[in-house]
C-alpha positions in Angstrom: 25.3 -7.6 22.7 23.6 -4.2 23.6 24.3 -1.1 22.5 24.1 1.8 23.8 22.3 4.4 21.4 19.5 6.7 22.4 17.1 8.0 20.1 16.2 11.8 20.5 12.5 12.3 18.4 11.7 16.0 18.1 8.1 16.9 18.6 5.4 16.7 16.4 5.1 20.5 16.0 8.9 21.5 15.5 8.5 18.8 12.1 7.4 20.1 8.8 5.8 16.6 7.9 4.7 13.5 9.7 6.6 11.3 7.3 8.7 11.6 4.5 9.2 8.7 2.0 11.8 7.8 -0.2 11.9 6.0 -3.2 10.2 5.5 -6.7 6.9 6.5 -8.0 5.9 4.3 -11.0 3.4 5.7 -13.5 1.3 3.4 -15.6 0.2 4.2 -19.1 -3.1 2.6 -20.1 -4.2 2.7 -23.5 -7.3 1.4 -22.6 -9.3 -0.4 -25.7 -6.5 0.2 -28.0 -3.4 -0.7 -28.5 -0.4 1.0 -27.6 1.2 2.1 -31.0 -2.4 2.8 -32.2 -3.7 4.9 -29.4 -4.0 8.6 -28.8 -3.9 9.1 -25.4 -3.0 7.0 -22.1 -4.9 7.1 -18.7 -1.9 7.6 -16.5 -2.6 6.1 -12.8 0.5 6.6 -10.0 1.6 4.3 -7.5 4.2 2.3 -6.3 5.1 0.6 -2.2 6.6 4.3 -0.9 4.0 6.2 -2.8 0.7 4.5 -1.8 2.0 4.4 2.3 2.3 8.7 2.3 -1.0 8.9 0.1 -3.0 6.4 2.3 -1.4 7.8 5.8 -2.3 11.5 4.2 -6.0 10.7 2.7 -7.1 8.3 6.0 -5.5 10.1 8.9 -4.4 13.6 7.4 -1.2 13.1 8.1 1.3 15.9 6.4 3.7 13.7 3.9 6.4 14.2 1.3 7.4 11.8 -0.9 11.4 12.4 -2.2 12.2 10.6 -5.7 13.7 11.2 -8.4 14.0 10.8 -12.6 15.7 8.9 -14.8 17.3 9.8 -17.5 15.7 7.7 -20.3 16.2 7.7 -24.1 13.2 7.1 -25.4 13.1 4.1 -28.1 11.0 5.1 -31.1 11.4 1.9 -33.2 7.6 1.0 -32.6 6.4 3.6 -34.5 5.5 2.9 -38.6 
């Protein structure tokens, strides 16, 4: 069954960004040699499926990207600390 739907792309010039993703950016906290509830500071490194598409298209081609995410709300569980 066809459908018939047209598709109306506005050029590249009335478009604030080449591509806009949506969806999560995950941080990860390395401790590096130490442990976690020992440590005083983390390396912190981004990244995540969404994330590392905008950053390569916008680092290798220089595309213009935005990435749109958001925050959780998270209560924090101190129970690890002595």
């Amino acid at each position: 069954m066809r459908s018939n739907v047209s598709l109306t792309i506005k050029p590249k010039d009335a478009c604030r960004w080449d591509l806009v993703s949506l969806g999560e950016v995950m941080l990860r906290f390395d401790p590096g040699d130490y442990r976690i509830w020992t440590t005083r500071h983390f390396e912190v490194s981004e990244g995540g499926g969404e994330y590392n598409v905008a950053r390569g298209l916008k680092k290798c081609f220089g595309l213009e990207t935005a990435i749109v995410t958001s925050f959780a709300k998270i209560q924090w569980d101190y129970s690890f600390k002595t």
